[in-house]
Every structure is written in structure tokens, then in C-alpha cells.
C-alpha positions as CSV (number, residue, x, y, z in Angstrom):
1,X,0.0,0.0,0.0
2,X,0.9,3.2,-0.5
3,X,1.5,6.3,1.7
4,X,-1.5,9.0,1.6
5,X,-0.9,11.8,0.0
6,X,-2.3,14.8,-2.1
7,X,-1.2,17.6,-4.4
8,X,-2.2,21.2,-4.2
9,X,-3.2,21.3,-8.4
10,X,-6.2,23.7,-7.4
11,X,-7.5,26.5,-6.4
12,X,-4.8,29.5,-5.3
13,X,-2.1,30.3,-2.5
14,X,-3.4,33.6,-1.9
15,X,-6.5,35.2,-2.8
16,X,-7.6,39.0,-3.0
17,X,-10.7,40.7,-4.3
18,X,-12.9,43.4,-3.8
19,X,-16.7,42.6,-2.8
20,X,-19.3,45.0,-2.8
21,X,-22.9,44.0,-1.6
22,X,-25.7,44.9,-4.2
23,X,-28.1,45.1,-1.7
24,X,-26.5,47.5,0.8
25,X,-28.7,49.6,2.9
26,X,-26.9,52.4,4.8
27,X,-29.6,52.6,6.9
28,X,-29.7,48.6,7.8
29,X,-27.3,46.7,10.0
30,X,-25.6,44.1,8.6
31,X,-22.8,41.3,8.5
32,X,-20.0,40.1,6.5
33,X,-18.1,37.2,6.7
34,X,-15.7,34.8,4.6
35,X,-16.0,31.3,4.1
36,X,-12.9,29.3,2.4
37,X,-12.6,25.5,1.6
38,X,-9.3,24.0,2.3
39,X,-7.8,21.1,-0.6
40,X,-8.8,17.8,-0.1
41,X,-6.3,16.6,1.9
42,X,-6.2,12.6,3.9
43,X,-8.3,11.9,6.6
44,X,-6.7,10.2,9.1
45,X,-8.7,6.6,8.4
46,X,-6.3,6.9,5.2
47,X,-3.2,6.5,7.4
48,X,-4.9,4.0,9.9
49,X,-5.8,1.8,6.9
50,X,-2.0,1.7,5.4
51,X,-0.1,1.4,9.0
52,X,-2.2,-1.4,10.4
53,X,-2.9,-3.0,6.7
54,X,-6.5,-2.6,7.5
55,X,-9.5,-3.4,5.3
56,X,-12.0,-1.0,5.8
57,X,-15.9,-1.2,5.5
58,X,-17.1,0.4,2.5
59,X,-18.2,4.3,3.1
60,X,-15.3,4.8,5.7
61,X,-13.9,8.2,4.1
62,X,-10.9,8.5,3.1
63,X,-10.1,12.1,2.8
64,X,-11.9,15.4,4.1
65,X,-12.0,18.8,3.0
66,X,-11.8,21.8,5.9
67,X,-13.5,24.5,6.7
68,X,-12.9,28.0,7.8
69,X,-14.8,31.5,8.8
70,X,-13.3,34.5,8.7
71,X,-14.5,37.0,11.8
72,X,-17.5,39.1,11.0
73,X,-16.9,42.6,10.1
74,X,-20.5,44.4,11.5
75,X,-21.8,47.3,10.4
76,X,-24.1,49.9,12.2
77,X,-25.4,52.8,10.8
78,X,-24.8,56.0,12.7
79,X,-27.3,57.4,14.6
């Protein structure tokens, strides 16, 4: 068996933009956040099942993909 491993063939190292919200009401709070998705990467089932030479029921995943949340920017509207 092989080792797990993966390849970073998508998405970018860094990432900038400029987001403006359609729907903005100066008047209205509101909340902003980011979400990102991190590569597929090995799950550690996938390094369980080549150590111990295991053979795993089918539907046992095998790799997993992370989340994360950037902290919410709020805005109020004066007054």
C-alpha cells in the first residue's frame, strides 16, 4: 500500500478581491463574513488503513475537506 498523500493542483495560495454587496442599505445593519474550503487533503482513516494494513468497511472516508470562517466585520449605521 501506498502512503496518503495529495497535491495542491487547485484553487490558489493567496487570494484578493474586492466585494461590494448589491443590496446595501446604509440605513440597515448588517454582517459580513468569509468562508474558504481548504484542498482535499487525507483523513486520518487513510493513514490507519496503510499502518495497520487494514480493510476497511465500504463508506469509511478517506479524505476530508476543511473549513474555515473568517471573523465578522459588522456594520451599524450612525445614529
Amino acid at each position: 500500500m501506498s502512503i496518503p498523500s495529495w497535491t495542491n493542483t487547485i484553487g490558489a495560495s493567496e487570494l484578493g478581491t474586492v466585494w461590494t454587496d448589491p443590496d446595501f442599505d446604509p440605513e440597515e445593519k448588517a454582517f459580513y463574513y468569509a468562508r474558504v474550503l481548504e484542498i482535499p487533503t487525507p483523513r486520518w482513516t487513510a493513514y490507519d488503513k496503510v499502518k495497520f494494513d487494514l480493510d476497511l468497511p465500504e463508506g469509511i472516508p478517506l479524505k476530508q475537506q476543511e473549513r474555515a470562517y473568517t471573523s465578522p466585520i459588522w456594520y451599524t449605521p450612525k445614529g
